[in-house]
C-alpha positions in Angstrom: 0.0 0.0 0.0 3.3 2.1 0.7 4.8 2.1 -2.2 0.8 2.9 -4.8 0.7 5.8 -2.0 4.8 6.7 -2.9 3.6 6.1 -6.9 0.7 8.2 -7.1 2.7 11.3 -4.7 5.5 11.1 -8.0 3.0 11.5 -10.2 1.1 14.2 -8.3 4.3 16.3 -8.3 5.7 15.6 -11.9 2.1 16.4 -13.5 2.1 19.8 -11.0 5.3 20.6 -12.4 4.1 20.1 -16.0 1.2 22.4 -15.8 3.0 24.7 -13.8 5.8 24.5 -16.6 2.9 25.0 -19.6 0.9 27.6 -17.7 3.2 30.0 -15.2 6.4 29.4 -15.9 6.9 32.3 -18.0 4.7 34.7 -16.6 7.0 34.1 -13.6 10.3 34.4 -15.5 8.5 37.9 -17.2 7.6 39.1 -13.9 11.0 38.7 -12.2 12.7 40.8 -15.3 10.4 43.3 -14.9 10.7 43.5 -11.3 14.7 43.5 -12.0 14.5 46.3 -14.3 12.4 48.4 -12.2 14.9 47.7 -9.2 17.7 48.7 -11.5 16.0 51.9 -12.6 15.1 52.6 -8.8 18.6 52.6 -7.8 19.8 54.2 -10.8 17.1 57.1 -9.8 18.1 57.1 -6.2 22.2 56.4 -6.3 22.8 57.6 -9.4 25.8 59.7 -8.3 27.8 56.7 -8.4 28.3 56.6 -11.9 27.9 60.3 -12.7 23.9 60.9 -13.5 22.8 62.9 -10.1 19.1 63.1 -10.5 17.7 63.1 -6.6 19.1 65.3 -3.4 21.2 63.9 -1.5 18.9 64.1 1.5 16.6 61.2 -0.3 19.5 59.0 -1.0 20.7 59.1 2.6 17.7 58.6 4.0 17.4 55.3 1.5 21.1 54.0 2.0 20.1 51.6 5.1 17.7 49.6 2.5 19.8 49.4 -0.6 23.0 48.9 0.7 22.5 45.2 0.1 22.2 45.5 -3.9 24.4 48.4 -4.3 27.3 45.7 -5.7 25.1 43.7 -8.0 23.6 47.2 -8.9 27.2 48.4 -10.8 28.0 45.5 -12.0 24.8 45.2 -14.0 25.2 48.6 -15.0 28.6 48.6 -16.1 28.3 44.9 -17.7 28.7 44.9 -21.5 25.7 44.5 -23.3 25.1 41.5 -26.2 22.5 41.2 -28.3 21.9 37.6 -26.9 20.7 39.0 -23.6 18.2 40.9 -24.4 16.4 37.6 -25.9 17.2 35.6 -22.8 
């Protein structure tokens, strides 16, 4: 009885990833690049000092800091990362 109960639980979770592969997968995969972009731009907005485009006082960005401290890294290299034409179809 264990192992119908162990057989029908593999196939529950294979035909959920199936669906979840022909269905969400990439409205998920969409919604994460747009959320990336949008933190890009965000930062870019608020820190753009860094690289030479000052756009905000510096009162905002201080006031900020404490909560973007943690991207601020994976922020420039994104930005300064050469571009290819292959990434902007993957």
């Amino acid at each position: 009885m264990n192992g119908w109960r162990n057989g029908l639980d593999n196939v529950r979770r294979v035909l959920g990833e199936v669906l979840y592969g022909m269905a969400v997968h990439d409205i998920v995969r969409a919604n994460l690049r747009a959320r990336g972009s949008l933190e890009h731009l965000f930062i870019l907005i608020t820190f753009g000092d860094m690289v030479g485009v000052p756009i905000l006082p510096p009162y905002y960005c201080m006031r900020l800091l404490p909560f973007v401290v943690p991207e601020i890294n994976g922020w420039r290299r994104r930005l300064l990362r050469e571009r290819d034409y292959l990434d902007t179809i993957f």
